[in-house]
N, C-alpha and C positions, 0 to 999 in steps of 0.2 A: 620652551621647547628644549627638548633633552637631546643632548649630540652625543650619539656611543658610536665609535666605532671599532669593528671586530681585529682583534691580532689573534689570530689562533697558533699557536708553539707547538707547536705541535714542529699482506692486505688484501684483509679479506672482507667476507659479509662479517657484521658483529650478529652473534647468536642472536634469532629474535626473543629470546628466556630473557636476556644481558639489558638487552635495550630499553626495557620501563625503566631499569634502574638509574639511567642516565640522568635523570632531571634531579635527584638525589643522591645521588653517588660523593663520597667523601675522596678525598685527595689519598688517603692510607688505604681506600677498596681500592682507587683508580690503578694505584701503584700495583697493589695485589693482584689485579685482573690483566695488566701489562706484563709482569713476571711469571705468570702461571701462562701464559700465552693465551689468554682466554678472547684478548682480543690487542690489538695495535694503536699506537698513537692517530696512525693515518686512518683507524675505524673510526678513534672518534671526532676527527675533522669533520668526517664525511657526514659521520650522525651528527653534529654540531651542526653544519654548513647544509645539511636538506630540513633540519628544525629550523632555519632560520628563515628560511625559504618558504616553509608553509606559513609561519604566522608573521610574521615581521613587515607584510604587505600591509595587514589591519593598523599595528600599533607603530608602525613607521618610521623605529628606535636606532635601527642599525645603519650608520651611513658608510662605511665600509669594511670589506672584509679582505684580509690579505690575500694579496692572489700566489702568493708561493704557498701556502701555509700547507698543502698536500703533500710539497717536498720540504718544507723545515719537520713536516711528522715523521715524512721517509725516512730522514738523515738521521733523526732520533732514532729512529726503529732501528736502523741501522747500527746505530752506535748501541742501543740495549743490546742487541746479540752479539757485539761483540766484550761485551759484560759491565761497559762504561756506559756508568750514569752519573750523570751532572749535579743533582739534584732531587728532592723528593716532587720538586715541581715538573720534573724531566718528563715530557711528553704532553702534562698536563694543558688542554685547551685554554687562552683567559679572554676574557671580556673586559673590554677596559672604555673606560669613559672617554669622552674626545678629550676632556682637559686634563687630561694622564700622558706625556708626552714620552716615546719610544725612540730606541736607536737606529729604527731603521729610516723606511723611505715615505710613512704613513702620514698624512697632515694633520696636525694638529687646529681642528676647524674651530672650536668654540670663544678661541681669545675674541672672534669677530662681536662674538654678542658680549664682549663685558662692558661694562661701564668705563668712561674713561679711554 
C-alpha cells in the first residue's frame, strides 16, 4: 500500500479553456499563467483539491490534505501582487509521498509499515 499524503503550497473561477491544461501543465506555464494573472495560486488548490475529490475515492492514494493550504495560496497570491516571489516554485501545488517528511504539522504515517 502506497501512503501519499497531499501538502498543497500553495480568487476566482480558473477559465474553463485553462483547466484541461492542468493535468499537464509545466512549472515555467504554471509561473507564466500566475503573472499574466490568467489565473491564482488559490485556483489551483481549489482545481487540485475537487480533482482529488472525484477520483481519489476509487484508487484510495491520498491520506491527507492540508487543511490550510487555501490560505498558504492566499498569502502567496498575496505576496505575488505585491511583486515578491520566493521562488519559481512560489504558488506551485506539490504532492508528496508520506515518507517525505515536511516542516509543518502533517504526520509523517509510512515509517509504521517499514521493516524493522
Amino acid at each position: 500500500m502506497m501512503c501519499v499524503p497531499v501538502v498543497l503550497f500553495s480568487c476566482a473561477t480558473i477559465p474553463r479553456d485553462f483547466e484541461g491544461n492542468f493535468l499537464e501543465i509545466s512549472i515555467n506555464e504554471l509561473q507564466v499563467a500566475y503573472t499574466e494573472r490568467i489565473i491564482s495560486a488559490t485556483d489551483v488548490v481549489r482545481y487540485y483539491q475537487r480533482r482529488i475529490a472525484e477520483i481519489d475515492p476509487q484508487l484510495n492514494s491520498v491520506i491527507e490534505i492540508n487543511p490550510d493550504a487555501l490560505t498558504i495560496a492566499a498569502a502567496l497570491d498575496a505576496e505575488r501582487e505585491t511583486g515578491s516571489v520566493r521562488s519559481r516554485m512560489h504558488g506551485v501545488p506539490v504532492l508528496l509521498k508520506d515518507n517525505i517528511d515536511t516542516a509543518d504539522s502533517h504526520a509523517n504515517h509510512c515509517w509504521k509499515f517499514s521493516p524493522g
